[in-house]
C-alpha positions in Angstrom: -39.4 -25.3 17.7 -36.1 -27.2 18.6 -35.4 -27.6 22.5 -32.4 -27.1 23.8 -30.8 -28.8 26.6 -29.8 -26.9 29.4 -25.9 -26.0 29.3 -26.0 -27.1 33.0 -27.6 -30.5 32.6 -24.9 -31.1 29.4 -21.8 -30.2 31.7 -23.1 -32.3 34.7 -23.6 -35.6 32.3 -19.9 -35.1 31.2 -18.5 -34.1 34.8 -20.2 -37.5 35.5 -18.7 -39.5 33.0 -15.4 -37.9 32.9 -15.1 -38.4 37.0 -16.2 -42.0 36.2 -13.7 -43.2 33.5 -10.9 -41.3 35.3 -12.0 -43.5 38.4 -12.0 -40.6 40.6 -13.6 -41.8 43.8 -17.0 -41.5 44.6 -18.8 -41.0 48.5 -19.6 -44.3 49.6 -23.5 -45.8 49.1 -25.1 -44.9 53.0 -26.1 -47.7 54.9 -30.2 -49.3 54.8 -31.7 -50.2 57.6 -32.0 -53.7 57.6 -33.6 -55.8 61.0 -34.1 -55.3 64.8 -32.8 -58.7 66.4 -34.2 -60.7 69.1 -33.5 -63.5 71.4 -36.9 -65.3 71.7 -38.3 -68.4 73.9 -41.5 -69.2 71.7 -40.9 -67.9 68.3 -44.9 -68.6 67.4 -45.8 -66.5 70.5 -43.9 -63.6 68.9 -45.3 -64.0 65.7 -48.6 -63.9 66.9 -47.8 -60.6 69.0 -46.1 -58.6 66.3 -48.9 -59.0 63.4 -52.3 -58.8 65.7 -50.8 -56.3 68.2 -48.2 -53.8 66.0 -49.3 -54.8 62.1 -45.9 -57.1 60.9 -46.2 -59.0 58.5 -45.4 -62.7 59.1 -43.3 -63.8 55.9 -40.5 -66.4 55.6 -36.5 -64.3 55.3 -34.6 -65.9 52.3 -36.6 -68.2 51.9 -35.0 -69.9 54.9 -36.3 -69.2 57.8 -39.5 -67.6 59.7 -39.5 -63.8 60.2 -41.2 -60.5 60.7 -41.9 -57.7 58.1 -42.1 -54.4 59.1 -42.8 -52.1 55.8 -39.3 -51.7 55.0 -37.0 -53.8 57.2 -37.3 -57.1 59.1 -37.3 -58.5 62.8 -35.4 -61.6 63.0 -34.5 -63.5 66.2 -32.8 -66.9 67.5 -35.1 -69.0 69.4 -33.6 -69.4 73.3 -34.3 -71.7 76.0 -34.4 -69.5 78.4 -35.7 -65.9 78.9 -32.9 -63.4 78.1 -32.1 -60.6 79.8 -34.3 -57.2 79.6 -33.1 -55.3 82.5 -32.3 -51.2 81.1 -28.4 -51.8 81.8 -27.6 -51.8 77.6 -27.2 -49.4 74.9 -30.5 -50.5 73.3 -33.4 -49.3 74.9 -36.4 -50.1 73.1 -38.2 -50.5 69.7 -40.8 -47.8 68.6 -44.5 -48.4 66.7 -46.1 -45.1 65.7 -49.8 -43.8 66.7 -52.3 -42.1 65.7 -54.7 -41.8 68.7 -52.6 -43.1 72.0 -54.9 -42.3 74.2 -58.0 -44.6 72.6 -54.9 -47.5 71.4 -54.3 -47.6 74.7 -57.6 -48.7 76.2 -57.6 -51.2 73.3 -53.9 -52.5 74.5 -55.3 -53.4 77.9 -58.0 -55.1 76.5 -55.9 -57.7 74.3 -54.4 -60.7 76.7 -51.3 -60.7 74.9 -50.2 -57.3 75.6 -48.1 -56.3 78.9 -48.3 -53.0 79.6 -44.9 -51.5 81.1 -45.4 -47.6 81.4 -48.5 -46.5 81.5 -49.6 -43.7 79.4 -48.9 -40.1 80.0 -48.8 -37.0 78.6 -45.2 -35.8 77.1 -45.9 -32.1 75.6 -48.1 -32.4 72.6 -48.1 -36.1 72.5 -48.9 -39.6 74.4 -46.4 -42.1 75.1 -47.1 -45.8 76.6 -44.7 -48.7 76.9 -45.6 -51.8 76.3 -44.0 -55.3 77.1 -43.3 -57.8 74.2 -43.9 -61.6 74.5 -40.1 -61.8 75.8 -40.0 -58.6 77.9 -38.6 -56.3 75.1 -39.2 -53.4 76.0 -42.2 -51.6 73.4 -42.7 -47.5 73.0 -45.7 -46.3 71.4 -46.2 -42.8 70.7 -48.0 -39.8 68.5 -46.1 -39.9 65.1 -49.1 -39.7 62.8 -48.8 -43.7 62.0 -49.2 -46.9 63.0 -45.8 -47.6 61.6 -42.6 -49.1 63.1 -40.9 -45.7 63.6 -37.7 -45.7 65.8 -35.1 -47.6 67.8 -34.0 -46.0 71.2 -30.3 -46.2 72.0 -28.4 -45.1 75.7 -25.4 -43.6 75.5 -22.5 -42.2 77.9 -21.9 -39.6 75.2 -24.5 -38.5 72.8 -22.5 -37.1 70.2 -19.8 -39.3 70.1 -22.7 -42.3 69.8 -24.2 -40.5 67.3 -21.1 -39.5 65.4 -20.0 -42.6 65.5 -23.2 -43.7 63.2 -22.9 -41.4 61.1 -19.8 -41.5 60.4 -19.5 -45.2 59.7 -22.8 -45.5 58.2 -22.5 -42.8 56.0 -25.8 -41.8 57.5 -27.3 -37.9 58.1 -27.4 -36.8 61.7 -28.1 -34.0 63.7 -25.3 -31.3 65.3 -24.0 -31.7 68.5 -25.8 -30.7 71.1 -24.0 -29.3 74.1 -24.5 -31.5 77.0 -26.9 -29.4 79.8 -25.4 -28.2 82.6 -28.7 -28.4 84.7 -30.1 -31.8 83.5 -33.1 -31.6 85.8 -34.4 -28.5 84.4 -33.7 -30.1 80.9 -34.4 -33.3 81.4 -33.0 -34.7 78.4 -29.7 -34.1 76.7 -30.6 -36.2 73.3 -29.4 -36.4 69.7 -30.0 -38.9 66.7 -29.8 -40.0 63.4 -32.0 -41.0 60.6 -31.8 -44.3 58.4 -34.7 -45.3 55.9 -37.7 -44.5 57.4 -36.3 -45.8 61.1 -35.5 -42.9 63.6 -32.6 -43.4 65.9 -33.3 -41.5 69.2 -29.6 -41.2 71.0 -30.6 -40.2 74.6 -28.4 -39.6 77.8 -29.3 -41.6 81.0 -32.1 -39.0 82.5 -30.1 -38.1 85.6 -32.9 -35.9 87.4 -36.0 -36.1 89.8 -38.0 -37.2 89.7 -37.2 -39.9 87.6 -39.6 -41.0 85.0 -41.7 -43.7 85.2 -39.7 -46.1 82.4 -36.5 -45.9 84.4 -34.7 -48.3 86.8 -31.3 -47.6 87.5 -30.5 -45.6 90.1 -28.0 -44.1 90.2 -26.8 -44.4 86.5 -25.1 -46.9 84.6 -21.6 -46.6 84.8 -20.4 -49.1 82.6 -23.4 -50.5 79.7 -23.9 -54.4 79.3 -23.1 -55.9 76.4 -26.6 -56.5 74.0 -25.7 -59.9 72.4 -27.9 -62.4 74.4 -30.0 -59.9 76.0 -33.9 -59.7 74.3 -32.7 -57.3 71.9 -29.6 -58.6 70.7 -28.8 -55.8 67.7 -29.7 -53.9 65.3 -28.4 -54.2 61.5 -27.7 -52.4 58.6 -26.9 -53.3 54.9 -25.3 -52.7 51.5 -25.1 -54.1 48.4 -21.6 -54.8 48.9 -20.1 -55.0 52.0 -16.7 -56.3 51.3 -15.6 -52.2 50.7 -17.6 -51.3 53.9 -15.4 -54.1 56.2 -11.9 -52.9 54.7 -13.1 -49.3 55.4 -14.6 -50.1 58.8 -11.2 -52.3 59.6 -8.7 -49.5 58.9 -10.3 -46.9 60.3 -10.3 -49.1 63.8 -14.1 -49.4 64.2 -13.8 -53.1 66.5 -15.0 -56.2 64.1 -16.7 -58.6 66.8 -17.0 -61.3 63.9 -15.7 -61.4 60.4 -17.4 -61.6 57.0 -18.8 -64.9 56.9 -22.1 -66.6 55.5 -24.5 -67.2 57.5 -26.6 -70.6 56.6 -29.4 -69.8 58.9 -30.3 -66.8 57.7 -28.7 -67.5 54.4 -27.3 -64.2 54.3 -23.3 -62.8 53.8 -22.4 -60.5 56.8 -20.3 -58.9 59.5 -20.5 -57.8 63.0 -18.8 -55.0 64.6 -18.7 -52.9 68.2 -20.7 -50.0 68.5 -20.3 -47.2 71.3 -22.4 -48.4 74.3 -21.3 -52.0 74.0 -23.9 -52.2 71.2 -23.5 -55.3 68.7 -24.5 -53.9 65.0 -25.0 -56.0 61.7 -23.4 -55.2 58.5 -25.3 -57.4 56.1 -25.1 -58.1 52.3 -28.6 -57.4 51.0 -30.0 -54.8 48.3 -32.3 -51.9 50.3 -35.8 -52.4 50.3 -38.5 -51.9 49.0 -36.4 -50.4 45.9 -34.3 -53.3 45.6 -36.9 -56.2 44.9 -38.0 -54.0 41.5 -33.8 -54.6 40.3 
């Protein structure tokens, strides 16, 4: 019996080619998560913590220099003299491991000499939240996601949806709606949004304005103004293409602010950009095929 393709599946393969040779523009490759960056004062010491305490894999980052693996993206740093800032005046709040059982990884964080423990745990709905303190004072969330995975970075924002917009936008990245800013925040509590990249979560979450506040929080009253995050502990967050000479000419024209221009980068032997994210945040735009997919090419 003869099989037939599908009229459907015929007609999409020549859409395809004819809206290729007649060069008719294409949406633009989304951005990969890439690396979490730190400013550290023992780079040794973090190593240590990050595989024994939060499963990283110690590995060595185009071929170049020392660095952390974290299942699908990297955490690089610059060795410091001194301790860098850590106070919660920036628009990066924290990194996020996964759990399966908080409550029992808990008692085994306060066991291990290495670990600092920031917030203790508590109960948040369903789940069970702790914070922990990395070997530089980064700040460390660990909650109930099913996994012992690096899960989520944390941002603060004046504006929710225009931080997250931004993102998505730029990055060419999924997000979620915008969600109305509460006019009662401390029966709400939160007024939060995000956006998704890989298998990283980005948590966009308004200062929590309310009483009491929660145990995590410092400022009082809230920021006005947010520091900027290059030479603080966590000094930015990155994100690749394969190309990013289209992404810098897009970026540049449609006014996003470039902090530093394309340029090669011999320490990390890597081609990249920086620009100015909402917040004050610094962000990455580096050259680099996404992983894991892009090893197998």
């Amino acid at each position: 019996m003869t099989q037939r393709c599908p009229l459907r599946f015929i007609t999409a393969l020549l859409g395809g080619a004819l809206f290729g040779s007649l060069g008719f523009a294409q949406e633009p490759e989304p951005a990969h998560f890439h690396h979490v960056h730190l400013n550290v004062t023992d780079p040794a010491k973090t190593i240590r913590y990050y595989t024994r305490i939060h499963g990283a894999t110690a590995t060595t980052y185009a071929g170049v220099t020392d660095a952390l693996f974290t299942e699908r993206s990297f955490i690089l740093w610059n060795k410091v003299d001194t301790p860098p800032a850590n106070a919660l005046t920036a628009g990066i709040w924290h990194i996020g491991w996964g759990g399966r059982d908080v409550p029992s990884e808990y008692e085994w964080f306060k066991q291990q000499p290495e670990v600092k423990i920031h917030t203790e745990l508590y109960p948040l709905g369903r789940i069970h939240v702790c914070y922990l303190s990395g070997p530089d004072d980064e700040m460390i969330e660990v909650n109930t996601m099913g996994h012992c995975r690096f899960g989520h970075v944390h941002l603060l924002a004046a504006d929710v949806n225009a931080t997250t917009s931004w993102y998505t936008k730029n990055l060419g990245l999924p997000g979620r709606n915008p969600v109305p800013k509460p006019a009662d925040m401390q029966s709400v509590r939160a007024w939060s949004s995000g956006f998704r990249c890989d298998n990283v979560s980005f948590v966009v979450y308004g200062q929590p304005n309310y009483k009491p506040k929660p145990p995590w929080w410092e400022n009082e009253p809230v920021l006005t103004d947010f520091d900027p995050t290059e030479g603080r502990v966590i000094d930015h967050i990155a994100f690749s293409y394969r190309d990013i000479e289209p992404v810098f000419e897009r970026m540049k024209n449609d006014g996003v602010e470039i902090v530093r221009p394309i340029a090669h980068d011999p320490h990390f032997n890597h081609k990249s950009f920086f620009v100015r994210a909402p917040d004050n945040v610094l962000v990455e735009i580096v050259e680099s095929k996404p992983i894991p997919e892009g090893i197998w090419e």
